[in-house]
KEVO-81544 format. One record per residue (C-alpha): x negated, y, z. Coordinates in steps of 0.05 Angstrom, whole numbers, plus 5000, padded with zeros to 4 digits. Each point is the difference from the previous one (the first is absolute). Layout:
% residues N
XYZ;...
//
This chain:
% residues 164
699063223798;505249645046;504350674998;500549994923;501749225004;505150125043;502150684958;500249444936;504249525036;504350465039;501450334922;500749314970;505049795054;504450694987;499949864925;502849255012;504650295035;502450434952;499949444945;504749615046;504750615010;500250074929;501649324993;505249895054;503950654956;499449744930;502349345016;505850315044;502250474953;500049464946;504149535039;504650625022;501050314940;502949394970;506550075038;499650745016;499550654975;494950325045;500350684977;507349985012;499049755075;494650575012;504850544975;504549655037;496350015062;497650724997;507450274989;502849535068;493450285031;500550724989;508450054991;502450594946;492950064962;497950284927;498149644952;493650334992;498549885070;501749264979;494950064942;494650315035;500649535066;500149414950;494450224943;506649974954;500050424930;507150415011;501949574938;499149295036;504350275063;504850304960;501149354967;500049605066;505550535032;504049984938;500449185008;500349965075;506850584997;502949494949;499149495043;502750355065;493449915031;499750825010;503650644990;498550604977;502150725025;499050694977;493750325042;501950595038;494150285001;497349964921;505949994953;495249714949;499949335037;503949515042;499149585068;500349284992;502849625054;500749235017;506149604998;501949395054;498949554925;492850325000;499049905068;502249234997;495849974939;493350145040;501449505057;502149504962;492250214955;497250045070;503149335029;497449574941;493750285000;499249805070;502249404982;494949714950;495250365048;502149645057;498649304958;493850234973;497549995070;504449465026;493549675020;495950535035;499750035080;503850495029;493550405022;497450024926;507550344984;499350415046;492450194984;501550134931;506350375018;494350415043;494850094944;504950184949;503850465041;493250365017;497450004923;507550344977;498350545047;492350064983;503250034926;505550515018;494650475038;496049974947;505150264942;499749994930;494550344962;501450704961;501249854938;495850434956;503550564959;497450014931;498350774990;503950514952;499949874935;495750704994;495449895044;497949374971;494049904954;499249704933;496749434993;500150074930;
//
């Protein structure tokens, strides 16, 4: 019996964990999303991470619709944020590169994010900074090994049944 006591707390512990996860990214992303557009940084991010890149590899790295990150390109070339080029590979498409503007864009997202961080846990000890640094660090990777899920593909319309 002390195995499946364990097993309950050990489960119950994982779960609080989660909640608080959950909690520390909904309020973030509420207090972030006031003052910026966060789907702009991430596209952002991915095109300064991976230089000349598709916008379909933008949508797919991102879970975007093709509509959403063709919106966000549109804005962020009239804004001088990024540029766009003809592909040489796939004349259907073009390569989307960032711009010094873009560039200054995400430190200046990056340096006021630290920031706000930085008083949020003006009154931690050094070692509990560092410990969470740690933890965090270590759960991003767990996250990132583990990948998303497959998304299920809904079948053919001919091959599916009638309900009716």
């Amino acid at each position: 019996m002390r195995g499946y006591t364990r097993f309950v707390a050990q489960r119950n512990e994982r779960a609080e964990l989660a909640r608080a996860v959950m909690d520390l990214i909904d309020q973030g992303h509420r207090r972030i999303s006031r003052h910026l557009d966060l789907t702009r940084l991430r596209i952002l991010g991915t095109v300064a991470a991976r230089g000349p890149v598709r916008p379909g590899t933008i949508a797919a790295e991102l879970g975007l619709t093709a509509s959403a990150t063709s919106r966000h390109l549109t804005a962020l070339e009239r804004s001088g944020q990024v540029t766009v080029e003809p592909d040489p590979d796939d004349q259907r498409t073009f390569l989307v590169r960032q711009t010094e503007s873009g560039g200054a864009e995400i430190d200046a997202a990056v340096e006021a994010g630290a920031a706000v961080f930085a008083e949020v846990v003006a009154d931690w000890p050094d070692e509990d900074v560092t410990t969470a640094r740690l933890l965090i660090t270590r759960l991003n990777e767990a996250w990132a090994r583990r990948g998303d899920p497959p998304r299920p593909r809904p079948a053919p319309r001919w091959r599916r049944r009638s309900t009716a």
